[in-house]
C-alpha positions as CSV (number, residue, x, y, z in Angstrom):
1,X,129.8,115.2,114.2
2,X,133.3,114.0,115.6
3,X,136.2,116.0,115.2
4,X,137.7,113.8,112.1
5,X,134.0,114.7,110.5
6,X,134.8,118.5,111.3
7,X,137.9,118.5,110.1
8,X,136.8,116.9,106.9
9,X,133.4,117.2,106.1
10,X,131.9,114.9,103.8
11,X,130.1,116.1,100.5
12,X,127.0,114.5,101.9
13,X,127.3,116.9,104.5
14,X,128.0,119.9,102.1
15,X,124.5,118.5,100.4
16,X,122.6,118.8,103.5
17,X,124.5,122.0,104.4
18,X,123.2,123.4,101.2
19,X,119.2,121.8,101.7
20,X,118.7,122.7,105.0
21,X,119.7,126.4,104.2
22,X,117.4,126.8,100.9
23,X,114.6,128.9,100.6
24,X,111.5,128.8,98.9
25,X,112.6,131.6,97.4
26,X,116.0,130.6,95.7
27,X,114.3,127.2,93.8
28,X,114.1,128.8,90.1
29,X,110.2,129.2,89.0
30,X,110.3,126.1,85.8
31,X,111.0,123.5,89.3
32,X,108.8,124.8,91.7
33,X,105.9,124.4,88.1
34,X,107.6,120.6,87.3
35,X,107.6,119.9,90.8
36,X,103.4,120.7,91.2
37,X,103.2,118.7,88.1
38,X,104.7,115.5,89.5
39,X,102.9,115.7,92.8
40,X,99.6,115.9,90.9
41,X,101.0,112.7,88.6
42,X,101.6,111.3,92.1
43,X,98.5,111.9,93.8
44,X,96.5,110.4,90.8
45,X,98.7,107.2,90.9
46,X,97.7,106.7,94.5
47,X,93.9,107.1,93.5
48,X,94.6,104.1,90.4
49,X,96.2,101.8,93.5
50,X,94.0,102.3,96.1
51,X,91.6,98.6,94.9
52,X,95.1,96.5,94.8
53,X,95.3,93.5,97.5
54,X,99.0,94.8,98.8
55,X,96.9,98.1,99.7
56,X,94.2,96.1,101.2
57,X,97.2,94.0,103.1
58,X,98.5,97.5,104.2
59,X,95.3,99.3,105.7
60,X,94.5,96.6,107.7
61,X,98.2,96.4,109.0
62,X,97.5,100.7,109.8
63,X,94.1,100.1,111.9
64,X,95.6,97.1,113.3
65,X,99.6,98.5,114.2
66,X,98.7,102.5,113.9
67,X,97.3,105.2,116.1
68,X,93.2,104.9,116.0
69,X,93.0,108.3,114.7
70,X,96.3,111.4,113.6
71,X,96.4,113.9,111.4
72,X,97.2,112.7,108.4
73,X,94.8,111.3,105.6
74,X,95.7,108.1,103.8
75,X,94.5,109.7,100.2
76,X,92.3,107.2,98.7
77,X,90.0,106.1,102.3
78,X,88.8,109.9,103.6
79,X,87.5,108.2,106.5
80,X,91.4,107.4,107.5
81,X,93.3,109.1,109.3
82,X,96.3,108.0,110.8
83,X,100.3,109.0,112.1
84,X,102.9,110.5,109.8
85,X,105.1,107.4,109.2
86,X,101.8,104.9,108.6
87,X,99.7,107.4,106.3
88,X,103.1,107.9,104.4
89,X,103.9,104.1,104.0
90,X,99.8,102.8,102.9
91,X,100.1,106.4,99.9
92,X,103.7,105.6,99.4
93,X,102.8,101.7,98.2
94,X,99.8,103.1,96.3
95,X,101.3,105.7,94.6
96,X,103.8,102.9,93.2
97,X,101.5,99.7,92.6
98,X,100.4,100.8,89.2
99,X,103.8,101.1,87.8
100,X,103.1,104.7,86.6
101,X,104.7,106.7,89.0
102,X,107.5,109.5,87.8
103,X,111.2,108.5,87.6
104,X,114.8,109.6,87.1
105,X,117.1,107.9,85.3
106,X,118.7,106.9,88.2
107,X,115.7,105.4,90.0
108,X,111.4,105.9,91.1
109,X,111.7,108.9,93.6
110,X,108.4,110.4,93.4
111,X,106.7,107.2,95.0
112,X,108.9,107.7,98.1
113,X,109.4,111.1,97.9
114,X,105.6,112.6,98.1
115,X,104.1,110.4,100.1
116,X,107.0,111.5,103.3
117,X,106.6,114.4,102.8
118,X,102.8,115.1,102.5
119,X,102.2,113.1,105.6
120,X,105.1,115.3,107.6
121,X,103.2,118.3,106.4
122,X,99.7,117.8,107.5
123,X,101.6,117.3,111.0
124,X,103.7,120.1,111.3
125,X,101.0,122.1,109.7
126,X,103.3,123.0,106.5
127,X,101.9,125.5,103.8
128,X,102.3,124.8,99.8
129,X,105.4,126.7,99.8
130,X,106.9,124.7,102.3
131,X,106.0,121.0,100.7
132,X,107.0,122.3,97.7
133,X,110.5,123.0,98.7
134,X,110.9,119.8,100.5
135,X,109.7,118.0,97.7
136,X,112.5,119.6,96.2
137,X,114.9,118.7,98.4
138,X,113.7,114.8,98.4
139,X,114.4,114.9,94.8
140,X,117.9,116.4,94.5
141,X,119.0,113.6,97.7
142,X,117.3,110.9,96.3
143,X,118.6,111.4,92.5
144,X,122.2,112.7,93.8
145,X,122.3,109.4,95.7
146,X,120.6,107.0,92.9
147,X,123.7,109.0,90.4
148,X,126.2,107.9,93.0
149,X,125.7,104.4,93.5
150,X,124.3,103.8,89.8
151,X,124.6,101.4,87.8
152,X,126.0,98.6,89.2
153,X,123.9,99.1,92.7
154,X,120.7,98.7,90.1
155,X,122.2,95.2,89.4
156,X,121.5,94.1,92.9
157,X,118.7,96.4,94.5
158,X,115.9,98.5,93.7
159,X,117.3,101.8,94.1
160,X,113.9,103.3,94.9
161,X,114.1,101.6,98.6
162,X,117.5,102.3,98.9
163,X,118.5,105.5,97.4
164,X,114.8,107.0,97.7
165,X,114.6,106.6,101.7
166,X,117.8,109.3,101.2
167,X,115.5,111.4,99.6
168,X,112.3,111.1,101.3
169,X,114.1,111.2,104.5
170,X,115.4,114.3,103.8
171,X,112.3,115.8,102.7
172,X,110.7,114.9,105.9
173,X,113.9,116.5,107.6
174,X,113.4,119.9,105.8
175,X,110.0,119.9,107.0
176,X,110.5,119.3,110.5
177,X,113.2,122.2,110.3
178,X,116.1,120.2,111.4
179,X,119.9,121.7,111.2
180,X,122.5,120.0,109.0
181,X,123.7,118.2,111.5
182,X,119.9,116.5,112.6
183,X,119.4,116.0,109.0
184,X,122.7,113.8,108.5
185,X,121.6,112.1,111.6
186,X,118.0,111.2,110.2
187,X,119.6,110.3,106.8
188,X,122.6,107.7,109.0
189,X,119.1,106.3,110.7
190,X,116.8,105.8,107.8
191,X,119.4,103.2,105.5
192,X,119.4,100.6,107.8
193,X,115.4,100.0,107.6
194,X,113.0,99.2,104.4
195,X,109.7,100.7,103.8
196,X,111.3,104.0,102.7
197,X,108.2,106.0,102.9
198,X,107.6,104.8,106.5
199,X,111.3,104.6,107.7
200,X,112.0,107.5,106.4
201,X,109.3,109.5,108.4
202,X,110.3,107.8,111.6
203,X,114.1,108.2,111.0
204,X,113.7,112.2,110.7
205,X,111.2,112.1,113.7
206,X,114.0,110.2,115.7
207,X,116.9,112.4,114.8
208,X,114.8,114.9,115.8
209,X,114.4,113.7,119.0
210,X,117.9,113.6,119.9
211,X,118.9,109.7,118.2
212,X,122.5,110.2,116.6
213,X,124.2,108.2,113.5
214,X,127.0,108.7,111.1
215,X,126.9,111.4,109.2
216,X,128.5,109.9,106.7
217,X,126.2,107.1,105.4
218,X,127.0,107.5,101.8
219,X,130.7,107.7,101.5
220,X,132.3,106.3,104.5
221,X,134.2,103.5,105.2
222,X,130.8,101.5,105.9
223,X,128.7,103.7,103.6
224,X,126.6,102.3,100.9
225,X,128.8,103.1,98.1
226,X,131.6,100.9,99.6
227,X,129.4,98.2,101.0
228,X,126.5,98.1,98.6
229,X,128.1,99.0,95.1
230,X,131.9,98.2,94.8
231,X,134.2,100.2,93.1
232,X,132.2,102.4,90.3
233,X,130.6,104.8,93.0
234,X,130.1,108.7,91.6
235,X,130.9,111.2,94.7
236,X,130.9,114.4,92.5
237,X,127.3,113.2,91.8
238,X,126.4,114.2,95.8
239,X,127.4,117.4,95.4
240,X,128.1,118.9,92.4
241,X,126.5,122.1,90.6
242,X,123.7,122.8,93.9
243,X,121.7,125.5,92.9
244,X,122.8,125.0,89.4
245,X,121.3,121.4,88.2
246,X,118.1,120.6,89.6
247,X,116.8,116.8,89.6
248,X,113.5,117.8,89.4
249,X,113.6,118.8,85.9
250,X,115.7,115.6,84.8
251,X,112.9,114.1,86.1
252,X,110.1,111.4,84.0
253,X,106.5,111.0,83.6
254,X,105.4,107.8,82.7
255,X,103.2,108.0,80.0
256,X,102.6,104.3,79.5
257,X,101.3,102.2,81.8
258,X,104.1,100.2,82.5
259,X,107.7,99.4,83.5
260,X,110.2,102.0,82.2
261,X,112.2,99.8,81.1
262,X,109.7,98.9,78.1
263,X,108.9,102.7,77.2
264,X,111.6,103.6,74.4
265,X,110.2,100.4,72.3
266,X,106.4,101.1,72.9
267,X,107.3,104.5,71.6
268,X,109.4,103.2,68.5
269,X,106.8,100.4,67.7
270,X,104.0,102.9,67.8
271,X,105.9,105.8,65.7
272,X,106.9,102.6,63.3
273,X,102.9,101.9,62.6
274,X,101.8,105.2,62.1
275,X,104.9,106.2,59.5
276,X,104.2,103.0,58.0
277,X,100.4,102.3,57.9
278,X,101.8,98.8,59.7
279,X,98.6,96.9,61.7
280,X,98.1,94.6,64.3
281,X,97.8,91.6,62.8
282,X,100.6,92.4,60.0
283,X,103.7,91.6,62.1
284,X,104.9,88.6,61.9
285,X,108.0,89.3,64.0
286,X,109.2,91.9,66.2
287,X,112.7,92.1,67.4
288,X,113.7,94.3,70.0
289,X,117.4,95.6,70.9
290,X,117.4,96.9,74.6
291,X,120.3,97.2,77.8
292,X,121.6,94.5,80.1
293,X,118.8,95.8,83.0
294,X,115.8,95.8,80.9
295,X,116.2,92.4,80.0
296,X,117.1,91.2,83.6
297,X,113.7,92.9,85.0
298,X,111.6,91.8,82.1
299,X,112.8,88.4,81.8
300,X,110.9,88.2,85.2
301,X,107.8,88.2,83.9
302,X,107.4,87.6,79.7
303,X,104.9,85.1,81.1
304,X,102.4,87.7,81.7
305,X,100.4,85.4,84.2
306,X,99.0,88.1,85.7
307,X,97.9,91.7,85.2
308,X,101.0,93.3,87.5
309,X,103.1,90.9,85.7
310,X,101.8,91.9,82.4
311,X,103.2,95.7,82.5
312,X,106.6,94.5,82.7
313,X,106.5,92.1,79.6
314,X,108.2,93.4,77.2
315,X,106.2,91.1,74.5
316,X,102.6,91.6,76.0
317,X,102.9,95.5,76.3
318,X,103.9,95.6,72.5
319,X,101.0,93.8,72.1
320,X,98.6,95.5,74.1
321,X,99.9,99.2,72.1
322,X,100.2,97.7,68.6
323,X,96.8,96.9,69.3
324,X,94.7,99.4,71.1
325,X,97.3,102.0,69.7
326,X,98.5,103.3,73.3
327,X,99.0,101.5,76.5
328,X,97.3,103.1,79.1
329,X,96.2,101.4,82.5
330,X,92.8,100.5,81.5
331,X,94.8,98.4,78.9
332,X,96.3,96.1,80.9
333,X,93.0,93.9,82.3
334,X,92.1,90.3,82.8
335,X,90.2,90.2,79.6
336,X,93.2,91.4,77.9
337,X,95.2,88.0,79.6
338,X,92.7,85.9,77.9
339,X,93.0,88.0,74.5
340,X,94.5,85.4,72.0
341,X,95.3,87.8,69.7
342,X,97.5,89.2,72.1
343,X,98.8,86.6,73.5
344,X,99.8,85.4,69.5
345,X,101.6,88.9,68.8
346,X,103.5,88.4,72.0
347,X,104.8,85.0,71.1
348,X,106.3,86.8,67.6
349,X,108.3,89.3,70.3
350,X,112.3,88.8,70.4
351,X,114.5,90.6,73.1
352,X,118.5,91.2,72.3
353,X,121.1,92.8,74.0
354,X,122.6,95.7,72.0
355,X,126.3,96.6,73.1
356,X,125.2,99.9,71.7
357,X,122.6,100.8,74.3
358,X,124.1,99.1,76.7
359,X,127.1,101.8,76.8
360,X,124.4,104.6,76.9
361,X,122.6,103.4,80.2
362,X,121.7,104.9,82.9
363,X,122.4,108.2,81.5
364,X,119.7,107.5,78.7
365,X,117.3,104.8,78.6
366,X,117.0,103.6,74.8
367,X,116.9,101.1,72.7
368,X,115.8,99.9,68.9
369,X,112.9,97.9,67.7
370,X,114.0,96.9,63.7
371,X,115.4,100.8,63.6
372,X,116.9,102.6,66.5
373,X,114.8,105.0,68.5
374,X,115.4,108.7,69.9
375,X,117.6,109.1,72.7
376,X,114.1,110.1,74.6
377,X,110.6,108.9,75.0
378,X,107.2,111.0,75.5
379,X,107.3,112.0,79.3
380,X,110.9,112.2,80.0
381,X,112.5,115.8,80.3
382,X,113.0,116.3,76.7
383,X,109.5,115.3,75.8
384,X,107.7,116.0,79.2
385,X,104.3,116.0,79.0
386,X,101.9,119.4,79.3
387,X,99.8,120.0,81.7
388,X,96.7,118.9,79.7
389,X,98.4,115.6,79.5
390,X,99.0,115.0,82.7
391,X,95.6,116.0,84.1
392,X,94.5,113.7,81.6
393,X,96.8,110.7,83.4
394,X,95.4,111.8,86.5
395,X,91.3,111.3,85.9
396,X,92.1,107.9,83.7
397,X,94.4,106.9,86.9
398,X,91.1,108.1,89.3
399,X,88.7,106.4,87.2
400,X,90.6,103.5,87.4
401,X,90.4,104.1,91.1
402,X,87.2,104.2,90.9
403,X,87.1,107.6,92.7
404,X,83.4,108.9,93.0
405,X,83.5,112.6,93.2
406,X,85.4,113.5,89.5
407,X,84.4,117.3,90.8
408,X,86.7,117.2,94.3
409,X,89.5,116.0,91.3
410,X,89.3,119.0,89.1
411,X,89.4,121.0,92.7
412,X,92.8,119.1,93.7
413,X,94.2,119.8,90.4
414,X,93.2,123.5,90.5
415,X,94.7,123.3,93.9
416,X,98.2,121.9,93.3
417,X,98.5,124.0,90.0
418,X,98.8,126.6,92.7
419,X,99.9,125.4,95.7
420,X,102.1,127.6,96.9
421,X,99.6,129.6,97.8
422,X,97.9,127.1,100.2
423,X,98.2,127.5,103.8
424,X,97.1,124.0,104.8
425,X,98.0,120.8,103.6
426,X,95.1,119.0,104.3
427,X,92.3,117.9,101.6
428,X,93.8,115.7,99.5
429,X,91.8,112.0,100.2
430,X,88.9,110.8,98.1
431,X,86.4,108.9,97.9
């Protein structure tokens, strides 16, 4: 740090001051549960991905441009093992192709966050415990940052890559036991690459190896909230309340199998059938009042030429719930492209821009659909989802996967519901 950073130290460095000093110990019992619940939603979401033609693309790429053989697994092919920063970019991609990985309302951390961090742990040999409280710390950097560049940043980049290398970076970092000042350096490294999974690992590897950078990435002069956002930036969301406000449990599950942005009008379409015995084939229009950045996302893809494309149409996922009466992965299929049905009910879909939920976004993610909707939908912190639930997510998501051994699941889950009591993180790939 130089002596203008000493004499005036950044809150990003207060943040990392406070991370690399936390215990396992201090992190409050309900985050340490919520925080085993998302890596199980996480691992499962890598298990539905693993068939996908990017992941195919990927572990071609790993046998091709990685090490032969390392100690980390690449979860969904046990007979792959690789380095840190390559097993943490193939499970980092899978874990996110699905679109049902966990979110804040500042950005998709989890995808970024769990992949790092497992893969930095089977090297260094980390226990539970020790995952666990980095997984922590990935989520309050990664959210902290998302808060402070949000929501114009969202306008122009997906704050997963950007804000979530932060995070995942910084997970890794904990892990590899790194002072504040090796921590700011791995953070300074990791923003100027993509691929935050993979960066990420090899930024904290590098800092660790001696490799200096600013220390003040996020507010500076040349930081990302000056060069990357403009003028709205939020630097008491860096720092404020540590200890006190923990990201983890602001966290979201995604309980429908598709874009986030869709969720609060699946749910109010869905609650509107069953209070009003309403069926499929009795609408004859739906209109839907949403924010500014739902509409510029799903816009993208109303088409729904293609399955991937299909989870973030707002009209074809209406369909597909009003239908089958949820909207789970196995929903979203080629048959279902070729449903006419479907494809009739998402024709009778309109989207409009409500000034109303506009002013409530990011801080809640609402909407209406022909009446206004809760401020909340099932899976975020307010309506999070039980454990039941979510072990439910995780076999559809491995089924989906088409994982073999459904027994080696229900000894994972067992597993993570107690992790903190592993000494080995190792054991988590299927077949």
């Amino acid at each position: 740090m130089s002596v203008k950073d000493q004499a005036n130290p950044s809150r990003l460095h207060g943040l990392a001051s406070w991370a690399t000093s936390l215990r396992y110990e201090d992190i409050p019992q309900a985050v340490i549960d919520h925080t085993k619940d998302f890596f199980l939603d996480t691992l499962a979401c890598t298990l539905g991905g693993r068939d996908h033609a990017a992941i195919i693309a990927l572990v071609e790429l790993t046998k091709k441009m990685g090490p032969p053989s390392g100690p980390c697994e690449v979860i969904p092919f046990p007979d792959m093992k690789t380095s840190p920063a390559f097993a943490a970019l193939v499970n980092g991609v899978c874990s996110h192709v699905v679109e049902q990985d966990d979110l804040h309302n500042h950005m998709l951390h989890a995808a970024v966050v769990f992949p790092s961090a497992l893969a930095v742990s089977q090297d260094v040999r980390a226990t539970g415990k020790e995952l666990l409280a980095a997984c922590v710390v990935g989520y309050e950097f990664a959210c902290r940052t998302g808060e402070f560049l949000s929501p114009s940043h969202y306008k122009n980049f997906h704050t997963t890559a950007t804000a979530g290398v932060i995070g995942a970076c910084a997970a890794s970092s904990f892990l590899l036991k790194h002072n504040t000042e090796t921590m700011l350096s791995a953070i300074g490294t990791a923003v100027h690459t993509s691929h935050a999974c993979f960066n990420s690992v090899c930024a904290a590897y590098l800092a660790g190896a001696g490799l200096l950078s600013p220390t003040n990435i996020l507010e500076g002069a040349k930081g990302m909230g000056n060069t990357l956002t403009g003028l709205d930036i939020k630097p008491s969301a860096i720092d404020s309340k540590l200890g006190e406000k923990w990201s983890v449990l602001e966290s979201s599950f995604k309980w429908h199998a598709s874009c986030r942005h869709k969720h609060p009008s699946v749910d109010a379409l869905l609650k509107l059938m069953s209070r009003t015995g309403t069926r499929f084939e009795d609408s004859e229009a739906v209109k839907v009042f949403t924010y500014q950045a739902a509409i510029n996302v799903l816009s993208l893809s109303e088409k729904a030429e293609t399955v991937h494309q299909s989870k973030f149409s707002m009209g074809f996922g209406l369909a597909v719930a009003a239908k089958n009466g949820h909207a789970t992965i196995n929903d979203f299929t080629e048959d279902a492209l070729e449903d006419k049905d479907l494809r009739e009910f998402q024709k009778r879909v309109t989207i409009f821009l409500s000034q109303e939920v506009e002013n409530l976004f990011p801080e809640k993610w609402t909407g209406g659909l022909l009446v206004e909707t809760a401020d909340s939908v099932k899976g975020d912190p307010d309506q999070t989802l039980t454990r039941d639930e979510i072990e439910a997510k995780a076999r559809n998501l491995a089924a989906y996967g088409r994982v073999k051994d459904m027994g080696h699941l229900d000894a994972t889950i067992r597993k993570i519901w107690s992790l903190e009591t592993e000494p080995s993180m190792l054991g988590f790939a299927f077949k």
